[in-house]
C-alpha positions in Angstrom: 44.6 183.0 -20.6 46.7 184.4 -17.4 46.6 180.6 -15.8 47.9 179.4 -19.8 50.8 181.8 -20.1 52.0 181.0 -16.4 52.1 177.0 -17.5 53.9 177.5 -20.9 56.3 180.3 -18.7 56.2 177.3 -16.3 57.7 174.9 -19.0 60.3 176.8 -20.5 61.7 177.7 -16.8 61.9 174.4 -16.1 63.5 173.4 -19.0 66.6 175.5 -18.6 69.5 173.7 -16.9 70.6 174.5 -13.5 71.1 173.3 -10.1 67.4 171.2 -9.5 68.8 170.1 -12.4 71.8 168.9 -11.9 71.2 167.5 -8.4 68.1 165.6 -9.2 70.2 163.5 -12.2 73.2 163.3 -9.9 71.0 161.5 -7.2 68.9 159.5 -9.9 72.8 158.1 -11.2 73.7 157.4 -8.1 70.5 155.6 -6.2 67.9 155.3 -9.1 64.6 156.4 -9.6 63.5 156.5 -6.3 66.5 158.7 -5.6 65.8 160.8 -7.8 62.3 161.3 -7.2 62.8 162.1 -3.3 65.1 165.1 -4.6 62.5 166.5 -6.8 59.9 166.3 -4.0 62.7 168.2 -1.9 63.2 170.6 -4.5 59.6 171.5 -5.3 59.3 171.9 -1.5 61.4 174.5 -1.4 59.9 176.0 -4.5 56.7 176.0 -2.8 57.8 177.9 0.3 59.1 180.1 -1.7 56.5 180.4 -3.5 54.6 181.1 -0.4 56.9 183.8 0.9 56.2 185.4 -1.7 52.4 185.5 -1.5 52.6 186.9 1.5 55.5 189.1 1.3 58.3 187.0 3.1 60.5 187.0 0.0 60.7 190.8 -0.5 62.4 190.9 3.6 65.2 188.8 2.0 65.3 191.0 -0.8 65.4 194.3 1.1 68.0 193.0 3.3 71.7 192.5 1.7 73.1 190.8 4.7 70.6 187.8 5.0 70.8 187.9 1.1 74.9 187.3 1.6 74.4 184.7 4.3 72.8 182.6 2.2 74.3 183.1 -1.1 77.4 181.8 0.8 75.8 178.8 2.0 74.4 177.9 -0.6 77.2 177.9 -2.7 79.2 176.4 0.0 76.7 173.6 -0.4 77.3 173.3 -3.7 80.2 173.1 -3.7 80.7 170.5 -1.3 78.2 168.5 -3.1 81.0 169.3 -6.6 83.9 168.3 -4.9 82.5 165.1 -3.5 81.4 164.1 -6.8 84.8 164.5 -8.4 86.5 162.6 -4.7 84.1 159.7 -6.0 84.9 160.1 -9.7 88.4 159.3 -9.1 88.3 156.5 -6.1 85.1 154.9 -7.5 83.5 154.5 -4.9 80.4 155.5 -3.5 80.8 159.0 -1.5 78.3 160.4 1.4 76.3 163.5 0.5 77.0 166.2 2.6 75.1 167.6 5.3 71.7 164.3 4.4 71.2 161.3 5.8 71.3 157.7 3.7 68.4 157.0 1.1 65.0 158.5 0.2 65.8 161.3 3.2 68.9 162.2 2.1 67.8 162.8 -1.4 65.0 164.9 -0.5 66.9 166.8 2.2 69.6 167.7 -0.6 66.6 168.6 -2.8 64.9 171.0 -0.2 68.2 172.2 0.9 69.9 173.6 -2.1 66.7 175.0 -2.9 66.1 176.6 0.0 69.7 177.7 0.3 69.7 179.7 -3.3 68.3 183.3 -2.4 68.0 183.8 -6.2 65.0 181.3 -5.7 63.6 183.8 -3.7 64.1 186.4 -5.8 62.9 184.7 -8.9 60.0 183.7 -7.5 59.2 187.3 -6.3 59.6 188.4 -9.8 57.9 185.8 -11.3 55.0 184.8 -9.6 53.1 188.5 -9.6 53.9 189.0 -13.6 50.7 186.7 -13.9 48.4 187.6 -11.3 45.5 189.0 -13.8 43.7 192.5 -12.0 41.3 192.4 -9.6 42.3 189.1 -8.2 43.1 188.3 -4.4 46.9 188.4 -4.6 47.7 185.7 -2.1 45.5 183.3 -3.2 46.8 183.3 -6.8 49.7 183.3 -5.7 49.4 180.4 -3.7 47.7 178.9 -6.5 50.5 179.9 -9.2 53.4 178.4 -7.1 51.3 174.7 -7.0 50.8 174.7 -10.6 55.0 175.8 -11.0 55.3 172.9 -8.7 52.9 170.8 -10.6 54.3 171.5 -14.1 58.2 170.8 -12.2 57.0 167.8 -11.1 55.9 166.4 -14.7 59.3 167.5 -16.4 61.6 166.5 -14.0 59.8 163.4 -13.4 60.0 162.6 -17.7 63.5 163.4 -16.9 64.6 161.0 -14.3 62.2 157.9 -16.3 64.4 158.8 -19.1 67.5 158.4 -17.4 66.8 155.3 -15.2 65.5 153.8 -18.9 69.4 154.3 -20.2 71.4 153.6 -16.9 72.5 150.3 -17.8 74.9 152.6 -20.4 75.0 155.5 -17.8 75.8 153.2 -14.9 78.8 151.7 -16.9 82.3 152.7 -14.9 83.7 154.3 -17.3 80.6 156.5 -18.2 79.6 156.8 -14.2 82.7 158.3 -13.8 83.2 160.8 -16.6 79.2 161.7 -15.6 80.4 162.1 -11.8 83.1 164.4 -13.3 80.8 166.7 -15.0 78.5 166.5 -12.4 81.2 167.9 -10.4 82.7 170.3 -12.5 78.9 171.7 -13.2 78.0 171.7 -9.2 81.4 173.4 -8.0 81.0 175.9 -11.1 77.2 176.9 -9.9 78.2 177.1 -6.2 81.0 180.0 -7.8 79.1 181.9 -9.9 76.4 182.0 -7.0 79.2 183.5 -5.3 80.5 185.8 -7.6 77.4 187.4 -9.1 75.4 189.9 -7.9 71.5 190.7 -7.3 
């Protein structure tokens, strides 16, 4: 019943629209499937460390101190932002612009994957909260835990992975100029507005 609830929890989290989201279309219009694929592995790496940490307590360090908290709220949305503003360079040269801080291909998808991920100490937080709601009594913690964060990762894997085949099925309209372009604008816009709210906002 515990395991149940945790999947449907699962379903509905990864249903709501934010930055995994937005990076792992941005990378599947850009490069494809593949792409795309590489930063959803990346992304559900860093979901599963942080879904580790907090098994075994790591998370609640970040949690408990406000500097490292700030550090990386700031880079993360430094990140983001980047990533916003290169979109919307590329939306209005039309040409093809380099991620930040990745190298080419596969690699650099995943690394933008694992590294706004990792970069997002509301991740951390989240997953703090989240994970323990479901642990049912008298269970070893860390172990379900560690067994919870796979299945997030497992369940992530399946959505985002419907996702991307249903975006690589329409790109011959979504890879049209005029549409790639208007898409890299949003794209942009939606990136550079997450990187400022992650700045703005509070625990």
């Amino acid at each position: 019943m515990y395991l149940l609830a945790f999947a449907g929890a699962c379903v509905l989290v990864a249903m709501v629209p934010g930055v995994s989201t937005a990076i792992i279309l941005r990378q599947t219009l850009r490069a494809g499937r593949g792409s795309g694929m590489a930063a959803t592995l990346g992304n559900e790496t860093g979901i599963l460390l942080w879904g580790l940490a907090a098994a075994f307590g790591l998370s609640a360090l970040l949690v408990a101190s406000q500097l490292a908290y700030d550090v990386m709220r700031v880079a993360g949305a430094v990140v983001l932002v980047v990533m916003g503003a290169q979109a919307l360079w590329q939306a209005r040269k039309g040409a093809p612009a380099p991620e930040v801080a990745t190298a080419p291909g596969w690699r650099g998808a995943y690394l933008a994957g694992v590294g706004t991920c990792l970069a997002n100490p509301k991740a951390a937080v989240f997953a703090m909260s989240f994970l323990p709601q479901f642990v049912p009594p008298g269970q070893n913690v860390p172990v379900t835990l560690v067994t919870l964060a796979v299945v997030w990762v497992l369940i992530d894997l399946l959505w985002y992975g419907l996702l991307i085949w249903a975006v690589a099925k329409a790109k011959d309209w979504l890879g049209r100029p005029a549409v790639r372009r208007r898409l890299e604008q949003i794209s942009g816009v939606v990136l550079i507005g997450l990187g400022v709210r992650l700045v703005v906002e509070s625990r």
